[in-house]
C-alpha positions in Angstrom: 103.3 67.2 -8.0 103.9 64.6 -10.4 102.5 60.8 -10.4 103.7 57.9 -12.6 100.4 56.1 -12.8 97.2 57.6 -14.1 94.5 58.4 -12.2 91.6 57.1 -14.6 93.0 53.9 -16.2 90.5 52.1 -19.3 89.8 48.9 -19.9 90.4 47.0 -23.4 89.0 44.3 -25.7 90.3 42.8 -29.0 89.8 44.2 -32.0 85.9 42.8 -33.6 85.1 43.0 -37.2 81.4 44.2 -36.6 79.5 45.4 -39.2 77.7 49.0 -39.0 74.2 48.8 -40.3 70.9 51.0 -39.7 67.8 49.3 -38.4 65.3 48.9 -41.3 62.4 50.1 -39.0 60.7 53.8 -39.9 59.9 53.9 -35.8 63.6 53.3 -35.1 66.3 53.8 -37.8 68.9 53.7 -35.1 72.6 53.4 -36.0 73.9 49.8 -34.8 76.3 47.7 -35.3 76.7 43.8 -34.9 79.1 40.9 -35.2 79.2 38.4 -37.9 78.6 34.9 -36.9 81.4 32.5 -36.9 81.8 29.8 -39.9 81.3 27.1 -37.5 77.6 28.5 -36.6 77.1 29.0 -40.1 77.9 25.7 -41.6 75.9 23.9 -39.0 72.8 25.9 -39.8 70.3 23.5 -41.4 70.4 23.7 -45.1 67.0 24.9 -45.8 68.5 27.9 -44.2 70.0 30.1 -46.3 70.5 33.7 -44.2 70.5 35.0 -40.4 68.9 37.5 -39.0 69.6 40.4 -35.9 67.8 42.1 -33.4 68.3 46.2 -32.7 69.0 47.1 -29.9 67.1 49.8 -29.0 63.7 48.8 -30.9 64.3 44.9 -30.4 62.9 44.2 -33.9 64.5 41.4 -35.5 65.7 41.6 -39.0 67.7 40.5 -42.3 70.8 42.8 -42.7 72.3 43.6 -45.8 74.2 40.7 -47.4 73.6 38.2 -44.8 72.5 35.2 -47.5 75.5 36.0 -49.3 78.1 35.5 -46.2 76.1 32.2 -45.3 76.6 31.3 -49.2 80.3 31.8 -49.2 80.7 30.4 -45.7 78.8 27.2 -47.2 81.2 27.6 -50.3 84.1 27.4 -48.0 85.2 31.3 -48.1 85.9 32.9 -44.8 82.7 35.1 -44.8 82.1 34.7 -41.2 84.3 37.6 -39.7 84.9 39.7 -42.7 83.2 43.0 -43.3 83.1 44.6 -46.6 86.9 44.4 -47.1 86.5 40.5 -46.6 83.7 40.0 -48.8 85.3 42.0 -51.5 88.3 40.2 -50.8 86.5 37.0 -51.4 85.3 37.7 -54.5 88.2 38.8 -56.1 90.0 35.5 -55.0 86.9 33.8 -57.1 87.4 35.5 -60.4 90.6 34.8 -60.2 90.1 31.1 -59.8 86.9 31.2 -62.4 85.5 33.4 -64.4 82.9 30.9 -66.3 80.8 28.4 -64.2 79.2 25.2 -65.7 75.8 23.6 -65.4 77.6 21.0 -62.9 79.1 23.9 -60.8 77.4 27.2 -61.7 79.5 30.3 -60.8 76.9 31.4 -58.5 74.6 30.0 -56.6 72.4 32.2 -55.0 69.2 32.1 -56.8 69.9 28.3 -55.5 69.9 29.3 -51.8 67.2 31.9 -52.3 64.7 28.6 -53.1 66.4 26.6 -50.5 67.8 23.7 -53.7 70.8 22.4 -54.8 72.5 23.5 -58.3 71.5 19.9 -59.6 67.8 20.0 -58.5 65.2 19.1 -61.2 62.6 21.6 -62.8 60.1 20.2 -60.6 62.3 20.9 -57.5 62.8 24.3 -58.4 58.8 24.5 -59.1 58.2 22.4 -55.6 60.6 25.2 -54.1 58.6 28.2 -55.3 54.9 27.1 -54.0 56.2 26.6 -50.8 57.8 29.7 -50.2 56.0 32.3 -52.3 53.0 32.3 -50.3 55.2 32.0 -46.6 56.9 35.2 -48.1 54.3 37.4 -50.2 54.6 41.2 -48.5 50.6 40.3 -47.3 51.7 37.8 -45.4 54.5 39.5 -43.5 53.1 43.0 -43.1 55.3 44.3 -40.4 58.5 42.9 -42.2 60.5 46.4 -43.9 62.3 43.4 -46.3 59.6 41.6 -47.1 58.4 43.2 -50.4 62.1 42.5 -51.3 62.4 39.3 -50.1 59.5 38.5 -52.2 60.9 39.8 -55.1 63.7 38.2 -55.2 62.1 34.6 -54.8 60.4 35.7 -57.6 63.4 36.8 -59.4 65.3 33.2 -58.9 62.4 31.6 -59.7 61.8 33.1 -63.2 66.0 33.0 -63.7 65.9 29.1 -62.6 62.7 27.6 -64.3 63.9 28.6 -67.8 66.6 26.3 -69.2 67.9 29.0 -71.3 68.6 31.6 -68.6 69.4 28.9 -65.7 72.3 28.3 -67.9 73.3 31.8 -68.3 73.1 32.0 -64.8 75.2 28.9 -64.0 78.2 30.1 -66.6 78.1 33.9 -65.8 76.4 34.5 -62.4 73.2 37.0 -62.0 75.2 39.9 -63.5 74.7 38.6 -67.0 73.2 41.2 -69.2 69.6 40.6 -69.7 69.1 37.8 -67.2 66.5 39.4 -65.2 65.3 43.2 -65.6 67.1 46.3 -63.6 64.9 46.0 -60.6 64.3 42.0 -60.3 60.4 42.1 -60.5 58.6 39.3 -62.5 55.5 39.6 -64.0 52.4 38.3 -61.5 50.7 36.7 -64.3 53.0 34.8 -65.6 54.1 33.4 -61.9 50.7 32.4 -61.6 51.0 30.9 -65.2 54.2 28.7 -64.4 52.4 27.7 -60.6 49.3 26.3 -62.8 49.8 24.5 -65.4 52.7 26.6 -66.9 53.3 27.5 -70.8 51.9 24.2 -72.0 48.6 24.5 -70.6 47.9 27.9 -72.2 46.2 26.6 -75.3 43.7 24.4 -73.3 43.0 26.7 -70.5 44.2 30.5 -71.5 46.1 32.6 -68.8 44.1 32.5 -65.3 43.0 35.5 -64.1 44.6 35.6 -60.6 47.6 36.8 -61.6 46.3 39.6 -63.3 43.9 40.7 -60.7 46.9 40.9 -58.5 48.9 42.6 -60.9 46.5 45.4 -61.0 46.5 45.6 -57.3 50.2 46.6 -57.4 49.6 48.9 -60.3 47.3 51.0 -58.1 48.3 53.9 -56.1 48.7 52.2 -52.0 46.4 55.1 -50.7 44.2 54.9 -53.4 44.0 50.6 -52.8 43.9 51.7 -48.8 40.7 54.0 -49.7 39.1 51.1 -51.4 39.5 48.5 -49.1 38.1 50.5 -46.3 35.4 51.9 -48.9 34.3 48.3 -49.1 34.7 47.5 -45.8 32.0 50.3 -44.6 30.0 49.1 -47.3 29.9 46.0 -45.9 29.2 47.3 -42.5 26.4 49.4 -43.6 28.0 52.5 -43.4 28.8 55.5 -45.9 30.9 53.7 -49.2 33.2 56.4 -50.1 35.1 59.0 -47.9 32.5 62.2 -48.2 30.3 61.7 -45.4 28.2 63.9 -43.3 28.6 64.0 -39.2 26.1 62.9 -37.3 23.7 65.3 -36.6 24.3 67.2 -39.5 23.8 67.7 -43.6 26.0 68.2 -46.1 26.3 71.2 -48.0 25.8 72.0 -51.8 29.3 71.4 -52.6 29.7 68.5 -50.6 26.9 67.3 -52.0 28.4 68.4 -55.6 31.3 66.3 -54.7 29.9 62.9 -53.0 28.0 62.8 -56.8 30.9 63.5 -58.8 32.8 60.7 -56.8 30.3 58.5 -56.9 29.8 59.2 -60.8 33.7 58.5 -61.8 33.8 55.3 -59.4 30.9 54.0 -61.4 32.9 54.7 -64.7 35.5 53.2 -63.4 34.2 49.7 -62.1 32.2 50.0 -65.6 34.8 50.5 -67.8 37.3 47.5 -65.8 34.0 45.0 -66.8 33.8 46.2 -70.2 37.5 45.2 -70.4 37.4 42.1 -68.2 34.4 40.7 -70.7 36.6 41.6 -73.6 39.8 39.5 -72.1 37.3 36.9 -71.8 36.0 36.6 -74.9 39.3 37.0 -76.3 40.5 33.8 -74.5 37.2 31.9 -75.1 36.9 32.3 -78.7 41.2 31.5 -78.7 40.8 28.4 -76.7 37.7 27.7 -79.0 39.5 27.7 -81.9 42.3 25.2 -80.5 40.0 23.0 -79.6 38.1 22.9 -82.8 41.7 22.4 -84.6 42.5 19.2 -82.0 39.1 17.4 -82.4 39.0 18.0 -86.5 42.0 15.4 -86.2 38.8 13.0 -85.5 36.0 14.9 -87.2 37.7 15.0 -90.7 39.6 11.2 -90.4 36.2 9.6 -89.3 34.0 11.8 -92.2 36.2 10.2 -94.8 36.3 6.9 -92.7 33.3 5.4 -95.3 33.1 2.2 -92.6 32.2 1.6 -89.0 35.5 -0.3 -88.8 37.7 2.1 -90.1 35.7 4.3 -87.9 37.0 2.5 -84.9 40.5 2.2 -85.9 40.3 6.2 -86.0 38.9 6.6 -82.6 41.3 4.4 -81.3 44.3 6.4 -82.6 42.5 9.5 -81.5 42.8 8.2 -78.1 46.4 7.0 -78.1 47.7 10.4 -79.0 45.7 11.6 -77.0 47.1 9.8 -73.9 50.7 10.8 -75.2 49.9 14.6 -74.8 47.9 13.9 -71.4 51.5 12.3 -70.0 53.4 15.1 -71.0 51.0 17.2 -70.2 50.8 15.9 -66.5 54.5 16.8 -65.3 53.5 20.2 -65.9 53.0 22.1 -62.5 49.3 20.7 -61.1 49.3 19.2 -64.7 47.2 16.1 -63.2 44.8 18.2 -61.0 44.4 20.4 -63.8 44.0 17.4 -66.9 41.3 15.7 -64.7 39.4 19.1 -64.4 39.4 20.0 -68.0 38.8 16.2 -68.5 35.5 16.8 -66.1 34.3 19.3 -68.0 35.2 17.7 -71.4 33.1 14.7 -71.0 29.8 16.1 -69.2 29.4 18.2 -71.9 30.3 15.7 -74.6 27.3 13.4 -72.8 25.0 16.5 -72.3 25.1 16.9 -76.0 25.1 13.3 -77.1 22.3 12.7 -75.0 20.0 16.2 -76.0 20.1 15.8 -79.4 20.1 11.4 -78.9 16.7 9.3 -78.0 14.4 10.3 -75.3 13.2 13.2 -76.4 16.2 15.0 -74.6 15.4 13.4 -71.4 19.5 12.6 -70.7 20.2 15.9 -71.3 18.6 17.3 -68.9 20.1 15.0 -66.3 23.4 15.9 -67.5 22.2 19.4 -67.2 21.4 19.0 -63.5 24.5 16.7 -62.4 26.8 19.8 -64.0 25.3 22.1 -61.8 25.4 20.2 -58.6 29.0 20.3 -59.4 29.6 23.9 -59.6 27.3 24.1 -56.7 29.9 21.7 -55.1 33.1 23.2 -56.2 31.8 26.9 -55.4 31.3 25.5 -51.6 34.6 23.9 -51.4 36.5 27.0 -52.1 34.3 29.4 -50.0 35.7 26.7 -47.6 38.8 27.1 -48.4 39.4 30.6 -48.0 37.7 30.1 -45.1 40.2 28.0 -43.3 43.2 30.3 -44.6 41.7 32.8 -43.1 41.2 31.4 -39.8 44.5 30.1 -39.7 46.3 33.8 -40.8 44.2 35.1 -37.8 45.5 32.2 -35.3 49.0 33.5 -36.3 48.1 37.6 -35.9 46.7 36.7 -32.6 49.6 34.6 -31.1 52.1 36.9 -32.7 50.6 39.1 -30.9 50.4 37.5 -27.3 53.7 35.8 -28.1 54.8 32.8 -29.8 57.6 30.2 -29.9 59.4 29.8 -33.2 58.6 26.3 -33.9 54.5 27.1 -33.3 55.1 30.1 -36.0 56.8 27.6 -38.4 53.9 25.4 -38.0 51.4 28.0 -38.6 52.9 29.7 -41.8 53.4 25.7 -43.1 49.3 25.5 -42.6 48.7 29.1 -43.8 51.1 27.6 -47.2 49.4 25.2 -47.4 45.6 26.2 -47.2 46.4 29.3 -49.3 47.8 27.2 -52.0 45.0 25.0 -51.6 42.7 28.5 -51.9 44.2 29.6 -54.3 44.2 26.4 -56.9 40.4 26.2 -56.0 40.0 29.4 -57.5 41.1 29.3 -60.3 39.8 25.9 -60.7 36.4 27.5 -60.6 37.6 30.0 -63.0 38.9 26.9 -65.4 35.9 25.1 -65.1 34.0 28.0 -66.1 36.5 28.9 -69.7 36.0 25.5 -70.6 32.2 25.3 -70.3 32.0 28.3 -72.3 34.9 27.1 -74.9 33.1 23.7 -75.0 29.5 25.1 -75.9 30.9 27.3 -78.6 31.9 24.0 -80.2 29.6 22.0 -79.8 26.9 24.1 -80.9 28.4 26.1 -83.3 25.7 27.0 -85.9 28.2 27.3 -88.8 28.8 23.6 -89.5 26.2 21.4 -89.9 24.6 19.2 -86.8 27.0 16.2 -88.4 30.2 17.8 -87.8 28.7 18.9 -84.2 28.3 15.5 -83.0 31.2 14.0 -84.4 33.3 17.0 -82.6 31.1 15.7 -79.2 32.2 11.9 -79.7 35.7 12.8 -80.1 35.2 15.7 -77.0 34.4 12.5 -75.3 37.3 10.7 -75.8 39.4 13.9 -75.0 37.7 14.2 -71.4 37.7 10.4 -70.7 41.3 10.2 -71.3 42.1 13.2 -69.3 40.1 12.3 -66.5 41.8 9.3 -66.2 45.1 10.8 -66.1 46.8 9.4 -62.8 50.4 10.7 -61.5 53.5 8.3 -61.9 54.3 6.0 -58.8 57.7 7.1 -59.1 56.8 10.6 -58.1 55.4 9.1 -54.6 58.2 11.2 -52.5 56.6 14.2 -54.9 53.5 13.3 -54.0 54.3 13.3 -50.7 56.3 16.8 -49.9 52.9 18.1 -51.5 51.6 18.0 -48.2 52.2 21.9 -48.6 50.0 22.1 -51.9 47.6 18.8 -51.8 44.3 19.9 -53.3 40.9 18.1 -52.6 40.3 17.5 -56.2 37.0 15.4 -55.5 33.9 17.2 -54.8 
């Protein structure tokens, strides 16, 4: 018997472009699939947003697919890359090159790196550097454990950054876009210590101050094996605890045997080599950069020494001095629009003048009596300073807990904005106090192997105090411009306690 309708009849949609994709998770992995937003949710994203995430399906774990910041970019640009796919995207960028091949500083051919930091292709070097405090700490893999694109998020803030703060390859970038040859390396990493050099202080600082340490403490960390580092932080923890500090441990109740024995000694024997051999090397950095920084000095105060030795006259003397301190001030005010350039001027600028007045006043009247005051004011404030960062990491800490904890019990969006923007904050804070510290200490030890220098004679040693003196007063006067007040003011992020 025949029948001209079906018995089982399907129902139909319209064709979708969605996009198949993989969940990033190692739990999940699951093959998914999801629809591209539309360009009018897109555009009306705020612009400090430059991607979109999704969330699986099966594990409900929200995150980044694969070229979402470039389809908000060319949506933004005012390409179709709302509905399109791969076929769209590669549509779209054909349809560029045909239009242009070279960009221009005024419209680069790509802007990416731009979106990445959240600025516009015209922003200042100071925007870009603004940019890059805020979000590197928000983004660092530490501070989003549980994110599989973190590391990679991370690295490519990093990556823009480097591209973006140097004239010379931001205008590569703008004209040819990130494929330029030798832009960036192969795999987009940038070296820790020199972010940390361009986040304080930059290149220019580097004869004053040397390269702080933090970046290269961290760089070490990622040079380590992760099981190895994993071993070590939990070695230390138990330390800390009272418990066994290595891995070889008996069970309770029982005792180890000869070779176990044999083993916990030979462990403990190479970790002590090690951690002896990392000192030996950390106290030869240090001297390296001590007796570098020491030499710099000694060439920018013989400007003084020499002038006023030759002077003949008290007058001349004080024409000299006051020259001294005019350029001076001219290298303190370009030295100050350097990233924490004013923080960092008033600390050297500290250090500069106690020491310049411990000297002046130990080798003056008084039997050495103002020297000693000097002596016991310094130390109150490293006493001081060391307290205020303790406190510092303190409150970071407390606040990366309050987010663990709520992420935990659950949390609204705006209330996990609010606590990363603290944890920015206080961990920029943290982290400027600490090196700081570290600053403070250089420069006491570059300053005393100056001053007391037993190869000149005690002449050329006060002379090189006096104009130490001037050096410190007129840093430690150093003030920012009230035209950066609006600077000043999104620093909310980075504002550093500088008084004790």
């Amino acid at each position: 018997m025949s029948t001209s309708q079906s018995a089982l009849v399907l129902p139909t949609r319209p064709k979708e472009p969605y996009t198949n994709i993989t969940c990033p998770y190692p739990q999940c992995g699951s093959a998914i699939e999801y629809l591209p937003p539309q360009p009018s949710a897109l555009r009306e994203l705020p612009a400090t947003e430059t991607t979109f995430k999704v969330i699986c399906c099966k594990c409900k774990g929200r995150f980044e697919p694969p070229g979402a910041a470039r389809i908000v970019r060319e949506t933004r640009a005012g390409k179709d890359g709302g509905g399109g796919g791969a076929g769209a995207s590669g549509s779209g960028q054909k349809d560029a090159a045909r239009r242009r091949r070279i960009g221009t500083d005024e419209k680069p051919l790509d802007t990416e790196y731009y979106d990445i930091l959240g600025v516009s292709p015209t922003c200042t070097p100071e925007e870009i550097k603004k940019a890059y405090r805020k979000l590197a700490i928000k983004l660092h893999p530490d501070k989003n454990p549980n994110d599989p694109e973190g590391e990679e998020r991370f690295k490519r803030l990093a990556t823009a950054y480097s591209v973006l703060s140097d004239a010379e390859l931001r205008h590569k970038y703008n004209e040819f876009g990130p494929s330029t040859p030798g832009l960036v390396p192969e795999d987009g990493f940038v070296d820790p210590e020199e972010v940390f050099g361009s986040l304080f202080g930059g290149q220019r600082f580097k004869d004053i101050i040397g390269t702080i340490s933090i970046g290269r403490d961290m760089k070490e960390a990622l040079q380590q094996d992760p099981d190895e580092l994993e071993q070590q932080v939990a070695s230390e923890e138990n330390k800390a605890n009272g418990g066994p500090s290595n891995a070889i441990a008996a069970a309770p109740g029982s005792s180890l045997t000869p070779e176990q024995k044999a083993a916990k000694e030979a462990a403990k024997a190479a970790k002590t080599a090690k951690e002896k051999a990392k000192e030996e090397e950390r106290a030869k950095q240090r001297e390296e950069r001590v007796s570098k920084l020491a030499e710099n000095l000694i060439r920018k105060l013989s400007v003084y020494t020499e002038s006023v030795r030759n002077a003949g006259d008290d007058a001349l003397a004080r024409q000299i001095a006051d020259s001294f301190r005019e350029i001076t001030k001219i290298e303190a005010e370009e030295l100050k629009t350097e990233s924490y350039g004013v923080e960092l001027l008033q600390t050297v600028g500290f250090v500069y003048s106690s020491k310049s007045k411990h000297y002046l006043a130990a080798t003056g009247m008084l039997w050495g009596i103002g020297g000693l005051y000097h002596s016991a004011s310094s130390s109150m404030h490293v006493i001081r300073e060391t307290v205020s960062t303790v406190r510092a990491a303190l409150e970071l800490k407390s606040v990366f807990e309050e987010l663990a904890k709520a992420e935990e019990q659950g949390i609204t969006e705006e209330r996990k904005k609010e606590l990363e923007d603290q944890a920015a904050s206080k961990g920029m804070r943290a982290l400027f106090k600490g090196a700081k510290l570290e600053v403070e200490s250089v420069i006491r030890e570059v300053t005393e192997r100056v001053l007391y220098d037993q190869s000149v004679t005690k002449e050329t040693q006060r002379l090189r105090a006096q104009a130490l003196g001037i050096v410190g007063a007129v840093f430690e006067a150093t003030q920012a411009d009230s035209a950066a007040s609006d600077a000043e003011k999104d620093k909310e992020y980075v504002k550093i306690d500088t008084k004790a």
